[in-house]
One Martini backbone bead per residue (centre of mass of N, CA, C, O) as a GRO file, in nm:
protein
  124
    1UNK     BB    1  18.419   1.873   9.857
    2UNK     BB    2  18.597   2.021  10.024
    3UNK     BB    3  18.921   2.035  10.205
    4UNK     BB    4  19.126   2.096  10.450
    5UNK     BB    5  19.407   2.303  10.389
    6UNK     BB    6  19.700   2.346  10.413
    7UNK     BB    7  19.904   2.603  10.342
    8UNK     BB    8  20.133   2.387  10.308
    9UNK     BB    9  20.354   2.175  10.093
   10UNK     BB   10  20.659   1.963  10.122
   11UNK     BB   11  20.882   1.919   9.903
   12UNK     BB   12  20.864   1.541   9.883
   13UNK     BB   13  20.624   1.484   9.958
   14UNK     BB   14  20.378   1.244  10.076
   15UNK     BB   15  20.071   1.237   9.855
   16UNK     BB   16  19.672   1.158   9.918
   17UNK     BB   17  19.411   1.157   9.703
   18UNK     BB   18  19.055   1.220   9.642
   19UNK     BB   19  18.880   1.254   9.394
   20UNK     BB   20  18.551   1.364   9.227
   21UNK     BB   21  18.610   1.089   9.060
   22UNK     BB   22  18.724   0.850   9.306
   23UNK     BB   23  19.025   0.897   9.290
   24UNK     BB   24  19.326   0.793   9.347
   25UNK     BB   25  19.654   1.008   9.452
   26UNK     BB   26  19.966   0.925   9.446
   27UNK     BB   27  20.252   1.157   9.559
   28UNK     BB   28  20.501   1.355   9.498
   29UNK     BB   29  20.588   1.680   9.569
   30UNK     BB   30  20.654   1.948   9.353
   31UNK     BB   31  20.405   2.143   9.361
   32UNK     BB   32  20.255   2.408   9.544
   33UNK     BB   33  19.991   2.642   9.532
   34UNK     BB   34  19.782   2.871   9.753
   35UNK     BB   35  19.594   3.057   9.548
   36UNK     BB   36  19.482   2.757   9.394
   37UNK     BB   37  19.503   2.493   9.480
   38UNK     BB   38  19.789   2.348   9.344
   39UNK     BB   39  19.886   2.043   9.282
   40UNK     BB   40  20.211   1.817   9.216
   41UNK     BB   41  20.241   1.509   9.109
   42UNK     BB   42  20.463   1.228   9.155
   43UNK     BB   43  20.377   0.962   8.991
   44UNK     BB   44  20.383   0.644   8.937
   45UNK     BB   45  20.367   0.480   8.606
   46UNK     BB   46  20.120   0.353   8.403
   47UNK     BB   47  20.306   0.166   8.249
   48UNK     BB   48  20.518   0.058   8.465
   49UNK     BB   49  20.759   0.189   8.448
   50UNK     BB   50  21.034   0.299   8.627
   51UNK     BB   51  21.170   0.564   8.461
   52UNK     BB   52  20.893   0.648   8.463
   53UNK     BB   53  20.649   0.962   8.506
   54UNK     BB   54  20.362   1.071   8.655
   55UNK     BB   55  20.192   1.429   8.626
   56UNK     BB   56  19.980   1.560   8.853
   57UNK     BB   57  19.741   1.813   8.858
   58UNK     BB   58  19.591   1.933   9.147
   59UNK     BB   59  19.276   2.039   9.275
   60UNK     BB   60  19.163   2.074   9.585
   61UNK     BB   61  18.871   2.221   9.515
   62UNK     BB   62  18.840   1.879   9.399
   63UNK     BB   63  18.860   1.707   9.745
   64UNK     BB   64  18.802   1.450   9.980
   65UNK     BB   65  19.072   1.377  10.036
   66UNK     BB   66  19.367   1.470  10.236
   67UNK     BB   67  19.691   1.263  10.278
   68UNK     BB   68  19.986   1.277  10.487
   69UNK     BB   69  20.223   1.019  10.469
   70UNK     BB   70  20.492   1.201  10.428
   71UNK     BB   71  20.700   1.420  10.588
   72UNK     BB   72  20.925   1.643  10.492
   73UNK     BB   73  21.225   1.840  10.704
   74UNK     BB   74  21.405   1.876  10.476
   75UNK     BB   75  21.579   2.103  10.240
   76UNK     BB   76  21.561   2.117   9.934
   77UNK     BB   77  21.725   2.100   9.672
   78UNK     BB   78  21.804   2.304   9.436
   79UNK     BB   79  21.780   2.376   9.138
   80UNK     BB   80  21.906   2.381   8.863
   81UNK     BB   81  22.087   2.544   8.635
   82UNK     BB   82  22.026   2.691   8.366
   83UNK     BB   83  22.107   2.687   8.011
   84UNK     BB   84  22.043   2.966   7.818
   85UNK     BB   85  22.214   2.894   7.547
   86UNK     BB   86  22.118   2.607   7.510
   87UNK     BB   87  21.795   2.679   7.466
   88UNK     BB   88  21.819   2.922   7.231
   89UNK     BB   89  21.929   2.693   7.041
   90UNK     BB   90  21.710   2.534   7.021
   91UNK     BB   91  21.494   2.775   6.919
   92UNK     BB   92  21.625   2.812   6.693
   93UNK     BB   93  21.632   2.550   6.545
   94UNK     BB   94  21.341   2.462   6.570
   95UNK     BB   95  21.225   2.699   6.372
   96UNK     BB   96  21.395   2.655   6.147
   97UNK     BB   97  21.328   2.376   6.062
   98UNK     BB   98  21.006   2.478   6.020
   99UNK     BB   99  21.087   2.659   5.806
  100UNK     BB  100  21.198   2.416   5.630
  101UNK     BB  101  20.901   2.285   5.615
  102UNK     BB  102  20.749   2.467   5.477
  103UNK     BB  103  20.902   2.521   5.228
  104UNK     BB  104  20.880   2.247   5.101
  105UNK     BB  105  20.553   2.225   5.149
  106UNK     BB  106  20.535   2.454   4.918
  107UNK     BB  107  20.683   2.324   4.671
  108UNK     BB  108  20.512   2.050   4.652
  109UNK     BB  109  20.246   2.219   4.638
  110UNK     BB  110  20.349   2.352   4.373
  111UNK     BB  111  20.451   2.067   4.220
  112UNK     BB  112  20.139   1.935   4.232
  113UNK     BB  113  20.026   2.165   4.024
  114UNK     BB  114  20.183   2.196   3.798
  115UNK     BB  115  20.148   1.865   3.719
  116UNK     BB  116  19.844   1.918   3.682
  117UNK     BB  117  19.816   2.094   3.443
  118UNK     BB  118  19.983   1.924   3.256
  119UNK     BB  119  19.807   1.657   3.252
  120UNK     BB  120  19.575   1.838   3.149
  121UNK     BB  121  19.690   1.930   2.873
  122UNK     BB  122  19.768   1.641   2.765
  123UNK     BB  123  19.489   1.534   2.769
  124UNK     BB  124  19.341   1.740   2.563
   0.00000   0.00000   0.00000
């Protein structure tokens, strides 16, 4: 079911594959591994919203057709420097929260024992 890929594929092509549940997925090349021949489309949002896209990742060595739509020949900028001082601060942050929320429900499933044996207690 595989068919020949070519090396690399050039980020910004556009590209059609057929998979082997012979669905049809075309779209922007974000990214292809040629060691596991992992393709990674960005394609219009099944959503219809013009705004979002869906991303799919296609194993190649599962589709039976893929046609090279446009060859992007200039070469793509770089991705934007991560701000990793403020990635740190959002996953210290994110921690903090869940753990805040772990104390609360653990605060509320001790206070509905508590309240569960006065219950029981008052009813005796």
């Amino acid at each position: 079911m595989s068919t020949v890929v070519s090396d690399c594929f050039t980020i910004g092509s556009i590209v059609a594959t057929r998979t082997c549940y012979n669905e049809n997925i075309e779209g922007e090349v974000l990214a292809f591994d040629p060691q596991t021949k992992m393709l990674i489309l960005k394609c219009p949002s099944s959503s219809g919203d013009p705004k979002r896209h869906d991303v799919n990742i296609v194993n190649l060595s599962l589709v039976s057709d893929v046609q090279i739509k446009k060859e992007v020949t200039t070469v793509p900028e770089p991705p934007a420097s991560l701000n990793l001082h403020r990635l740190n601060t959002r996953v210290r942050n994110t921690i903090e929260y869940k753990r805040r929320v772990v104390s609360v429900l653990s605060f509320f499933q001790t206070f509905s024992s508590i309240f569960e044996l006065v219950l029981l207690v008052s009813v005796s």
